[in-house]
N, C-alpha and C positions, 0 to 999 in steps of 0.2 A: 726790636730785639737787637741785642749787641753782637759784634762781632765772632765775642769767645760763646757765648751760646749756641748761638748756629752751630761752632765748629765743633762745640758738645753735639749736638742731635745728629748732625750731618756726617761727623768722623763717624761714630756709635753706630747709625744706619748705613753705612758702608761695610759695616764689617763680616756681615754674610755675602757677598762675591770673592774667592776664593783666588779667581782668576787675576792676582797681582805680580807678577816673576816678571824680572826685567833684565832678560837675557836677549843674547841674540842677535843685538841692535849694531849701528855702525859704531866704529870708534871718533866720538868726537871730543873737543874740550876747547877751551877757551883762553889758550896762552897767545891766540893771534888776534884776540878780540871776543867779547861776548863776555855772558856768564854762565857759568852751569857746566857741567860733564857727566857722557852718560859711563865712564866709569869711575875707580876707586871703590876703595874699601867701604863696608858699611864705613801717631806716626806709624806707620805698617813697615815691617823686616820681612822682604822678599827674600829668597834665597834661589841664584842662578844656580844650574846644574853642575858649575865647578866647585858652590858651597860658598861662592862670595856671598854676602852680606846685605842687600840693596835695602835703601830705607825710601819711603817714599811718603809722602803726604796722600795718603788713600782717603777719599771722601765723595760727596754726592752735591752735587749743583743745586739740588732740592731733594725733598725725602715726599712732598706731593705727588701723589698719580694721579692716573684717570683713568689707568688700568686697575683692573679686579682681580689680579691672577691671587686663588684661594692661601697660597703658601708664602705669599710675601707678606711681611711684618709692613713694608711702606702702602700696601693696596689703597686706592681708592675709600674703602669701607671700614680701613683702620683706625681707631682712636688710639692716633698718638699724636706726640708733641710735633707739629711741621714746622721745617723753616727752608727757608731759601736763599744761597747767595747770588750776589748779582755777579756779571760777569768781572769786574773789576776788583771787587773782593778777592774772588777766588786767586786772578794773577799774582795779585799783593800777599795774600798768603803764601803762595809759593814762591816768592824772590825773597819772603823778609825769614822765611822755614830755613830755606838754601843759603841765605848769605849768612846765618847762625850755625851754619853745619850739621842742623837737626835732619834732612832729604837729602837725596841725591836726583829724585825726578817726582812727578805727580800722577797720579791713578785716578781717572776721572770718569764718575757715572753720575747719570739720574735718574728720578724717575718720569714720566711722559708729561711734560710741561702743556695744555694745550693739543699740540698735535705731535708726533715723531717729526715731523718740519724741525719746527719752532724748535725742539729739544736739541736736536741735530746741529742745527745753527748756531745753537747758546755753546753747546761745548767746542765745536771748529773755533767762535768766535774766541774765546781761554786760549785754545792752544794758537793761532796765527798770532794774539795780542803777545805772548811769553815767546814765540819766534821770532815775529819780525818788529815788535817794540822795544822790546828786552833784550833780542837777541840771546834766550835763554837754549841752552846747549844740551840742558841736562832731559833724561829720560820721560817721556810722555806718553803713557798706555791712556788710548781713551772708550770707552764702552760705546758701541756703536749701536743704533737702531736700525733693526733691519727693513722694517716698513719706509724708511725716510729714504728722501729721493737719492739717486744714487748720484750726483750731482755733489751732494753735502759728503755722501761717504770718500767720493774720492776728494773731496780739500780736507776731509780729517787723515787722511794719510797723506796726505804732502806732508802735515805738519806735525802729526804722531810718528812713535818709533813702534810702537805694536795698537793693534786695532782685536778689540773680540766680542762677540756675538754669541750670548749667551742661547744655549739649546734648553736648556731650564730641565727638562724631561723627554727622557729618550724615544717616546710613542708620542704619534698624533693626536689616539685618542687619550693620551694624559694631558695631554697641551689643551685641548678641547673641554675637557672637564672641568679643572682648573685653573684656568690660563685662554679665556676663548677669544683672547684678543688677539693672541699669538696665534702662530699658525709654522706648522714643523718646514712644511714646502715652502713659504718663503721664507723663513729663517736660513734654510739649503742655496736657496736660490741668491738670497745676500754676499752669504758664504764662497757661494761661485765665484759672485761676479769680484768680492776681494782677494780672491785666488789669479783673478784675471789679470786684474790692475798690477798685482807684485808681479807674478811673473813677466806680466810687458816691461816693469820699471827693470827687474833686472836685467832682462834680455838689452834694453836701449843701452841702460848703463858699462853693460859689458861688450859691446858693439861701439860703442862709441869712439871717435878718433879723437875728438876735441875734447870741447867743453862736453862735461858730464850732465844727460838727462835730470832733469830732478826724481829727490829719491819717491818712495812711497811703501811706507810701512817695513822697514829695513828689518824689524824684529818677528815681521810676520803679524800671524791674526791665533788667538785660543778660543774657546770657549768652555763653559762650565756645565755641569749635567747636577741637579739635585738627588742625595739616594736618598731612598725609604720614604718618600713624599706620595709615592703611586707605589700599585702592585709590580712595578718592572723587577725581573733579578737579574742579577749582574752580569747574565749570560746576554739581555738585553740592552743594558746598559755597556758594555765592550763593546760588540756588537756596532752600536752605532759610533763608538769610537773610533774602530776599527775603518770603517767606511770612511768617516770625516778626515781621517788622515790619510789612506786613501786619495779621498777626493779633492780636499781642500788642503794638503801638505799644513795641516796646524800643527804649531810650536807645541802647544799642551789643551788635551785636555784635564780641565780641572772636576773633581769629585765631593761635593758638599754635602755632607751629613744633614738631613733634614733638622729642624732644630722647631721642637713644637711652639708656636707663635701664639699672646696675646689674644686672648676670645677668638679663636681659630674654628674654621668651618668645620662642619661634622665630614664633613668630605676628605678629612685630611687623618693621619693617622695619631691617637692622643697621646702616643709615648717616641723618642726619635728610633732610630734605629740603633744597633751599638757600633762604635766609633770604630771598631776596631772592621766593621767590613768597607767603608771607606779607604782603611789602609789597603786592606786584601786588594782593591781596586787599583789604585796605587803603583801596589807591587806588579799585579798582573800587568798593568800597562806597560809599567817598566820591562816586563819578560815578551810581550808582544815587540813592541821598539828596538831593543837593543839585545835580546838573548836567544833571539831565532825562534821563538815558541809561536806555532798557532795557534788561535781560539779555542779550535775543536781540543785541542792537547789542553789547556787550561782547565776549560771548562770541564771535561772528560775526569780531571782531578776534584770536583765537588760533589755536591748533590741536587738534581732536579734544579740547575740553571744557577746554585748559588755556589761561590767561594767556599772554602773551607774556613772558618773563624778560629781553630787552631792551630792550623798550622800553614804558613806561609806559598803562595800557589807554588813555588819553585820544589818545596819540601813535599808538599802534597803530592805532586806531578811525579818525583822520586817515589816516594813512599807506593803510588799505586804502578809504576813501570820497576818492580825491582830488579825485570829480566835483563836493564839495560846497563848495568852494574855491577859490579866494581870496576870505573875508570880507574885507567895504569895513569897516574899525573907524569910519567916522563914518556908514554909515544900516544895518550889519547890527544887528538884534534880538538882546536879550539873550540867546535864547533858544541864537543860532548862534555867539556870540560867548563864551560859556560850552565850547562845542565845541573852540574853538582852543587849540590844546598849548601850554601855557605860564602861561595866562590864568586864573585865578583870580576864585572869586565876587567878594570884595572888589575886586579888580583891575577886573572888569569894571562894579561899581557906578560906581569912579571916572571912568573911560571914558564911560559915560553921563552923567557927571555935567559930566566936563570938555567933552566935545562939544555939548553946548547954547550953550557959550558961545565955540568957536573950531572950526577945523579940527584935526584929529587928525594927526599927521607920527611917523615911526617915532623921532624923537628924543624926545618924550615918552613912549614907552614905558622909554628907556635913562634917562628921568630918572625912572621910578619902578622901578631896578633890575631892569627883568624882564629874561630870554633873549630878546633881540634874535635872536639868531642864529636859535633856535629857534622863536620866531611869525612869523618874516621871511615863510619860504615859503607862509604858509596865509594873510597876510592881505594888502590894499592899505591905502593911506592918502597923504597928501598927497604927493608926491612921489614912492611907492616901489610899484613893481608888482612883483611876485617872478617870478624867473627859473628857479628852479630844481623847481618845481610838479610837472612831469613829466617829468623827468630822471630816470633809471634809480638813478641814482645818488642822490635825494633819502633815502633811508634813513638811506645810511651819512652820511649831511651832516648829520643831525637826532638820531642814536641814538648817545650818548655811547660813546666807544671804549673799552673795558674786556673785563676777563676775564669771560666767560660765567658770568650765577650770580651775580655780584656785586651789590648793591643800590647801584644809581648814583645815583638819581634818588631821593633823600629828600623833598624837597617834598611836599606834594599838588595840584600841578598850580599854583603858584603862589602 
């Protein structure tokens, strides 16, 4: 089989891990020697949290398993086209991708060669050959196996800038079902121990008087969670996000719409979920993280454990507390001002920023392009006291008119 073949099957069968953002990492580049840089401006278009561009050559060492997990397209028991690169292939694709200006780094999985050893070994061996052969600079996320000895885990972080360990499914007993090769406790238990390794690397390297420790995993570790593949709702599916970051400080987790596969097991659901509560996920994470919101407050905005599918969790979370409103935007606190539907971290920095020095008037919200419409009713300010707060009808006034299921609201909340 030829080259571009392969990288037909293998690009193609990469494209369900989610988990590709190349944020985070050290800053390096190659004006003192080398090739490669893990930054610049914008094949897979990751997108870091400031909305840079990242391109990367996303792809899989092999689309062969030996695993049966029921909801993977690559299982074992699949009939599909397999191929496999060898280790040498793979480097050469990514120096001759890079020096054409198509990548900036490489995304690298597979699936279980043999044994999680042998897998483990083949991807380390890519990334040390494009470090210390190549001397290649640029960004390397590599899919970790958490069964493999942990030996192999820490030399793919000497030589990766992010490291992640997919959870696949947020219960044990869904991992058991379909996925009985995996196992949720040591997926956790992997997760520990790369939680372990970073923080000693950073502790050495910020201790250090000399020479600087070697790095390891400078970007961190994420993992992905599948939706709508099992009975879990999203109250379960937080839930164990919630924890993982917690416990294991991850960069992201990532949320994948089940996507019905190929003479798929009866065990599996025959139609996907709708895309649009993947978002709702999304959002919520984002209001967990950076907006002060707890689970219970989230979830407490749905029904029976799920998201609300029209209207965004920040707007839902409003809509059912309307006793906690109308914020004054020139003396309410960041804290409650983060609350209001529409309003954004950055947005409300500005707001603080601009109120020290005038009064706040709903025209300067239309001159920094927000949803006037949509922060009207939740807040006051110079001139404008909302009328419509607890009207019956404040819903349908605020939650965009569209087909049910549909993903209206792209933003994250501003």
């Amino acid at each position: 089989m030829d080259l571009r073949r392969k990288l037909e099957i293998l690009a193609d069968a990469a494209k369900y891990d989610a988990s590709c953002a190349s944020s985070g990492t050290e800053r390096r580049d190659s004006r003192k020697g080398g090739l490669g840089s893990t930054e610049g401006s914008g094949i897979c278009h990751a997108y870091a949290p400031d909305g840079r561009c990242i391109s990367l050559l996303k792809v899989l060492l092999t689309n062969a398993c030996v695993f049966d997990c029921a909801y993977c397209v690559n299982r074992a028991s699949s009939n599909v086209p397999r191929a496999r690169f060898t280790v040498e292939e793979i480097v050469g694709l990514t120096l001759d991708f890079y020096r054409r200006n198509y990548i900036e780094g490489l995304f690298l999985s597979s699936g279980i060669i043999r044994s999680p050893d042998y897998t483990m070994e083949q991807l380390v061996r890519v990334a040390r050959s494009l470090r210390e052969d190549h001397g290649f600079h640029g960004y390397i996320h590599l899919k970790t196996i958490p069964d493999a000895d942990p030996a192999l885990l820490d030399a793919a972080g000497r030589y990766a800038d992010r490291l992640s360990i997919n959870v696949e499914l947020p219960q044990q007993a869904s991992l058991k079902r379909l996925a009985p090769e995996k196992d949720l406790p040591g997926i956790r238990r992997a997760m520990g121990r790369l939680t372990m390794s970073i923080e000693d690397a950073k502790e050495a390297r910020r201790t250090a008087r000399r020479a600087k420790p070697p790095r390891f995993a400078p970007a961190g570790q994420s993992t992905q969670m599948i939706v709508g593949a099992d009975a879990s709702d999203d109250g379960a599916i937080l839930g164990l996000s919630t924890t993982l970051y917690a416990a294991h400080g991850l960069r992201r987790v990532y949320y994948s719409a089940y996507s019905p596969i190929p003479d798929a097991a009866a065990l599996l659901p025959p139609v996907p979920p709708p895309l649009v509560r993947e978002h709702r996920l999304y959002q919520a994470d984002w209001l967990l993280r950076f907006y002060g919101f707890s689970l219970p407050e989230i979830m407490a905005s749905g029904t029976e454990g799920m998201l609300d599918l029209e209207a965004d969790p920040k707007l839902a979370w409003a809509l059912k507390n309307r006793d906690r409103f109308p914020v004054d935007l020139n003396q309410a606190p960041r804290e409650m001002l983060l609350r209001v539907p529409g309003l954004g971290t950055k947005t409300v920095a500005r707001l603080l920023a601009a109120r020290r020095h005038r009064t706040l008037r709903m025209e300067d919200l239309a001159r920094l392009s927000l949803p006037v419409a949509k922060i009207g009713p939740f807040v006051t300010a110079a001139g404008h006291v909302p009328r419509l707060l607890d009207a019956a009808r404040l819903r349908e006034s605020v939650v965009p008119r569209t087909a049910f299921g549909r993903p209206v609201q792209m933003s994250l909340f501003g």
